[in-house]
C-alpha positions as CSV (number, residue, x, y, z in Angstrom):
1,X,106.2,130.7,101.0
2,X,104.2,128.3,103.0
3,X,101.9,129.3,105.9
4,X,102.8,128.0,108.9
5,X,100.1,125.5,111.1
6,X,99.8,124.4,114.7
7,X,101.0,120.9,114.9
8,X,98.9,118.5,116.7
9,X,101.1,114.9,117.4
10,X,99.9,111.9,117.6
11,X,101.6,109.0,119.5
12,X,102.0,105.9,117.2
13,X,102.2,102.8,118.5
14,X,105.8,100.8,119.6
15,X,107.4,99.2,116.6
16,X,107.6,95.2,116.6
17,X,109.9,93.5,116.5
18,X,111.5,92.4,112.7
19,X,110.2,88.9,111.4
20,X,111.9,86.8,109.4
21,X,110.2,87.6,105.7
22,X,109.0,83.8,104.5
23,X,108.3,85.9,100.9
24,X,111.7,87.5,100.4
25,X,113.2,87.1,96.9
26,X,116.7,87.0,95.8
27,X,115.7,90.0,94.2
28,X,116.2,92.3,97.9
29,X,119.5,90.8,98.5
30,X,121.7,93.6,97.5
31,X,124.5,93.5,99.8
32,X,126.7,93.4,96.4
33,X,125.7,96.7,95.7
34,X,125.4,98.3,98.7
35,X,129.2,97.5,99.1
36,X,129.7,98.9,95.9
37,X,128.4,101.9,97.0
38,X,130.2,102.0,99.9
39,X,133.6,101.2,98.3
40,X,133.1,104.4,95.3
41,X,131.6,106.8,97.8
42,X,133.4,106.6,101.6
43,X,130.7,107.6,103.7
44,X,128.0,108.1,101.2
45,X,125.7,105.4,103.0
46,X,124.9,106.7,106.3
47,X,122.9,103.9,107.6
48,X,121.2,100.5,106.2
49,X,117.9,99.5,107.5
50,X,117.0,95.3,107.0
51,X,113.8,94.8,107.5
52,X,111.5,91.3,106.3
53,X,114.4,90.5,104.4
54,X,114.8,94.3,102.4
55,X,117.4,96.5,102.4
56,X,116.9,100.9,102.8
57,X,119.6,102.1,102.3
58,X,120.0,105.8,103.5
59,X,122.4,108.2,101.5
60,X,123.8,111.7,102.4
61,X,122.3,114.4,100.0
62,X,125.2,115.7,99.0
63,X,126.4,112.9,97.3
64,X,122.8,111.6,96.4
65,X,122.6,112.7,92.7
66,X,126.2,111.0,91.9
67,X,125.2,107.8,93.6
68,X,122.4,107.7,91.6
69,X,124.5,108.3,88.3
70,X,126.3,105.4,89.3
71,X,123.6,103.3,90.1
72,X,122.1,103.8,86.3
73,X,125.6,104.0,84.3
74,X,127.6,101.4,86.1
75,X,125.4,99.0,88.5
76,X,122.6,98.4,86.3
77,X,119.9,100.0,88.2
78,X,118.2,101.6,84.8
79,X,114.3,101.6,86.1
80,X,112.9,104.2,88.5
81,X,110.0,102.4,89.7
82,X,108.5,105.4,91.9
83,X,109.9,107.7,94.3
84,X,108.0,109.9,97.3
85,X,108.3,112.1,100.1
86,X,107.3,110.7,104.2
87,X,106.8,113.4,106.5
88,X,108.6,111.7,110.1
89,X,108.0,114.7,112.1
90,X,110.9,113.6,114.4
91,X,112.9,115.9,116.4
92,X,116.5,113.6,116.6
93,X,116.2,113.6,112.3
94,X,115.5,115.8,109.7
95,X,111.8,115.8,109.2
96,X,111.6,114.6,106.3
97,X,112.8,111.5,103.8
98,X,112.6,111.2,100.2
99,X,112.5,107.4,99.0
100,X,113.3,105.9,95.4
101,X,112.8,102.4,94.3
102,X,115.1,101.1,91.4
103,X,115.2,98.1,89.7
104,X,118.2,96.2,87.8
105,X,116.0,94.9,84.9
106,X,119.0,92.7,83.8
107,X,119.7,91.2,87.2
108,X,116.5,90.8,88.9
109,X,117.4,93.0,91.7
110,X,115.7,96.0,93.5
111,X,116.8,98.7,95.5
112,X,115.2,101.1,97.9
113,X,117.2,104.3,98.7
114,X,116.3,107.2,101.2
115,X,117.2,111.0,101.4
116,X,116.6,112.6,104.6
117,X,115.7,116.2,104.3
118,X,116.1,118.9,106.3
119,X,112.7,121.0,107.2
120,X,114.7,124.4,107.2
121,X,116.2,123.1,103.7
122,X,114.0,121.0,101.8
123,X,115.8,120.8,99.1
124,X,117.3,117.8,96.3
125,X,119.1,117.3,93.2
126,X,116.2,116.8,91.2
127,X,116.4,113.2,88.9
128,X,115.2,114.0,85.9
129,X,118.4,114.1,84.1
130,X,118.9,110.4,84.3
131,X,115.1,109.0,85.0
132,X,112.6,111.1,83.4
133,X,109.7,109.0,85.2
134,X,110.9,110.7,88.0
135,X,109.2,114.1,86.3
136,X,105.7,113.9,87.9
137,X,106.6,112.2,91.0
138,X,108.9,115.3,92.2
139,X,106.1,117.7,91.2
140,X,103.6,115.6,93.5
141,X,106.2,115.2,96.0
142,X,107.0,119.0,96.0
143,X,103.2,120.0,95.9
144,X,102.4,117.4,99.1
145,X,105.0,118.3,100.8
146,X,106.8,121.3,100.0
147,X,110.4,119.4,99.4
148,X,112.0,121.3,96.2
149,X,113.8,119.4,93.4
150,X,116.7,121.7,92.3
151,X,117.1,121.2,88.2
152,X,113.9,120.5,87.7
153,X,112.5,121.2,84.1
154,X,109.1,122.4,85.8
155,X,108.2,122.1,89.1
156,X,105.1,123.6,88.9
157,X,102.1,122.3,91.6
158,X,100.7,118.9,90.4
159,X,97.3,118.8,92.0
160,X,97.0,122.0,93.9
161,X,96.6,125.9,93.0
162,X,99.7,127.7,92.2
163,X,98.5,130.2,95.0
164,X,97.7,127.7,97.7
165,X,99.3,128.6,100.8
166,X,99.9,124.7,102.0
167,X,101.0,121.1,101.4
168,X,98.6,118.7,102.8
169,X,101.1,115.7,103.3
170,X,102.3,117.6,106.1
171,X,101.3,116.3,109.2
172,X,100.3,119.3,110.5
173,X,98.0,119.8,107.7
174,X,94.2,119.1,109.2
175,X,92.3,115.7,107.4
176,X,89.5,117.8,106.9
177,X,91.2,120.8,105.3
178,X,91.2,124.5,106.0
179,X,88.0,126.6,105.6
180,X,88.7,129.1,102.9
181,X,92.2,127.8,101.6
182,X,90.3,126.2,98.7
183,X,86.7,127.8,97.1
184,X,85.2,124.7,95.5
185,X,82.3,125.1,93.0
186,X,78.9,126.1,94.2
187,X,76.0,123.5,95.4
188,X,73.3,125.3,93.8
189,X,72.7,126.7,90.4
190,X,73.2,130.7,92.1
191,X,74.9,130.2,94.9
192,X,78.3,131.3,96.1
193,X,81.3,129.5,96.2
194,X,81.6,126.9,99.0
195,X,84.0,128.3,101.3
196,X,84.4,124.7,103.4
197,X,82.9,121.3,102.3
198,X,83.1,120.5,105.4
199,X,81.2,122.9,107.1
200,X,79.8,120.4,109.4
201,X,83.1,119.2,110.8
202,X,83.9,122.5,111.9
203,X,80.8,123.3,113.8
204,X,79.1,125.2,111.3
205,X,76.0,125.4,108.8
206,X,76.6,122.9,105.5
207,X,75.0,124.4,102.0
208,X,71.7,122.7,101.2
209,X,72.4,120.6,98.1
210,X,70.4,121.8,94.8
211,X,67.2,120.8,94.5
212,X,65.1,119.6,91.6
213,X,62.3,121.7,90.9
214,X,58.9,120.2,91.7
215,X,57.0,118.9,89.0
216,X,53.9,119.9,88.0
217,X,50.7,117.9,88.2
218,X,49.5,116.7,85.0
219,X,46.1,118.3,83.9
């Protein structure tokens, strides 16, 4: 169980307005698709997003794990290129969103698909099954940011310790860490472990970095 954190929000700036994409490819044009989609699973696509000339598509979770069966067995989608979590921190959505890029080898075409995730249930299908690239990038995306992958072979924590109490993708989580959440090696040969390696940051005393002995003067 995660700890909880005191948010601090940042205002972003306005979006733009979209631009016609002079570098889109005939590879992002995947209307074809998205109707198929739409035609095999009523209501499975919840909302499609064009922007510079590229299609996100946005599926409901429940269905997510068949679409995506279809997409590799019947639509030619056989290549997971890479797949992540975003933290939105929005309070009209669920928090989070899970993206997956896939690409049709065959036809030249790619395909960007988003889960949103609920904070109170951040949990997926996990994808393994069908891509088993997507094997590390759930264990990074579960480590960052705490989203669970059910079916998993071993969603274990990728970078951090078993033990640690956080994810620091969250947005809550502080660019300079927490002091204590994470003992890093000592900076000299008998010291202690360094409880915050940026002690500095947080208003207090750094460790002195080791020191080479002097060297003697030759006789």
């Amino acid at each position: 169980m995660s700890e909880s954190l005191n948010f601090h929000f940042t205002p972003v700036d306005e979006a733009r307005p979209d631009e016609e994409n002079v570098h889109a490819k005939a590879s992002t044009d995947v209307t074809d698709v998205i109707k198929a989609i739409q035609e095999q699973f009523p209501g499975a696509v919840t909302e499609v997003v064009v922007y510079a000339g590229e299609h996100t598509v946005f599926i409901a979770g429940e269905v997510f794990l068949q679409v995506c069966t279809a997409l590799k067995e019947e639509l030619g989608f056989t290549y997971l290129v890479d797949l992540a979590g975003v933290d939105r921190f929005r309070e009209d959505a669920p928090r989070y969103e899970v993206y997956y890029c896939f690409v049709n080898l065959k036809a030249g075409k790619r395909l960007r698909i988003k889960v949103r995730v609920e904070e109170d249930d951040a949990v997926l299908p996990s994808i393994t099954g069908l891509f088993k690239a997507a094997d590390w990038n759930e264990r990074e995306c579960f480590d960052m940011l705490g989203i669970r992958f059910e079916g998993h072979p071993d969603l274990r924590r990728m970078y951090m310790p078993e033990d640690f109490a956080y994810h620091p993708q969250r947005k809550e989580f502080p660019l300079l860490g927490i002091p204590g959440s994470l003992p890093l090696p000592p900076r000299t040969p008998e010291g202690e472990l360094t409880m915050d390696p940026f002690a500095a940051a947080h208003s207090g005393s750094p460790a002195k970095s080791y020191e080479e002995p002097a060297e003697h003067d030759e006789d």
